[in-house]
C-alpha positions in Angstrom: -60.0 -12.3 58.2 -57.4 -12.2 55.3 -54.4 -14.5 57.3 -54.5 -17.9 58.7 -52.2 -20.8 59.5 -51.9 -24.0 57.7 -49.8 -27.5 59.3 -46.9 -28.5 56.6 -47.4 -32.2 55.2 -44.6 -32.8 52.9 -41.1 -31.9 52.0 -41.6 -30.2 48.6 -40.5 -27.1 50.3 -37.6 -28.2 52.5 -34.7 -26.2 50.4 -37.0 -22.9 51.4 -36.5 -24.2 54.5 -40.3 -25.0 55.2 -40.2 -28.4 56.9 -43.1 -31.6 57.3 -44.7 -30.0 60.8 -44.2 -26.4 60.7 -46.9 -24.2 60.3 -47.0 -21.1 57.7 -48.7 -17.9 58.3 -50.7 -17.7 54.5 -52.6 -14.2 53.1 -55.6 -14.8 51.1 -54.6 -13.6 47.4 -55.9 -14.8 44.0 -52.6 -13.5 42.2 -49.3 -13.9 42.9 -45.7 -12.3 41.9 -43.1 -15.0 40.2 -41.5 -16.5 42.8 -43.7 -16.1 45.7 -44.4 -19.2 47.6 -48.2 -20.0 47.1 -50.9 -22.0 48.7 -52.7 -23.6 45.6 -55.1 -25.7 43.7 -54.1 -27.1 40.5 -56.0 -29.2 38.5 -58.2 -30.7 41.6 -54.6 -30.9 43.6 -54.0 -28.7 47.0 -50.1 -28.0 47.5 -47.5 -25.2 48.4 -45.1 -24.6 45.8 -43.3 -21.2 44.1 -45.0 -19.7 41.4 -43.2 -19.2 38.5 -44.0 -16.8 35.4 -42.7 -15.9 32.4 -45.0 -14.5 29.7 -47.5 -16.1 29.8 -46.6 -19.5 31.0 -47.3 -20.4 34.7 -45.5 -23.0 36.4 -45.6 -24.3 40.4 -41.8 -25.1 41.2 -40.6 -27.4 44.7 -37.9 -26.3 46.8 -36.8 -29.7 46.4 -34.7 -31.1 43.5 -36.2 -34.6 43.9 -39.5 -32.8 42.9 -41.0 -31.9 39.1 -42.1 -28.4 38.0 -46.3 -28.4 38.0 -47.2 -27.3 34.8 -51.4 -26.4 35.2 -52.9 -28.7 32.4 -56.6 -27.9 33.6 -56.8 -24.8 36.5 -54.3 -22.9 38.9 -56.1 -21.1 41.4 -53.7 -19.5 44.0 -55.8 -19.3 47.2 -53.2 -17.3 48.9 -49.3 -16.2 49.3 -46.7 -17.4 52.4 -45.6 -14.8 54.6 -43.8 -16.4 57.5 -43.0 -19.7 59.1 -43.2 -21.2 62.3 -41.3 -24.0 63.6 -42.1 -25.6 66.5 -38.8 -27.5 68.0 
C-alpha cells in the first residue's frame, strides 16, 4: 500500500544515474531527510528531484548541471521518497 512504481520522463536526474525510461520504486512519505531523492509537487509542478535543507530553507536540486535549484515560492508537498531503480535494457 505504501510503495509503487513510477515511468522516468526527463533527465533531471541522469547524474544519480536515474535515466528517461526507467522506472523507480517510490515510498509514500510527507517528509523527507536533506538529500533524499523525492517524488514532489511544487507550486502546481509534479517532478523528482533531491531535497535539500538547511535551516529552514528547502530547496529541490537536479542531478543535472544544465538544471536550476527549485526554490518553493507557493507549496512543496513531498508525496514520497526513492528507494531503488529499475532499468530495463
Amino acid at each position: 500500500e505504501s510503495t509503487y512504481i513510477l515511468k522516468v520522463d526527463g533527465d533531471s536526474m541522469i547524474d544519480a544515474h536515474i535515466a528517461p525510461g526507467d522506472l523507480v520504486v517510490a515510498e509514500k512519505r510527507n517528509k523527507a531527510k536533506d538529500g533524499e531523492i523525492v517524488i514532489a509537487e511544487v507550486d502546481g509542478e509534479w517532478t523528482m528531484k533531491y531535497f535539500r535543507e538547511r535551516g529552514s530553507k528547502v530547496w529541490l536540486e537536479a542531478a543535472n548541471a544544465k538544471y536550476e535549484d527549485i526554490y518553493p515560492t507557493e507549496s512543496l508537498n513531498i508525496a514520497a521518497v526513492v528507494r531503488g531503480v529499475v532499468r530495463k535494457f
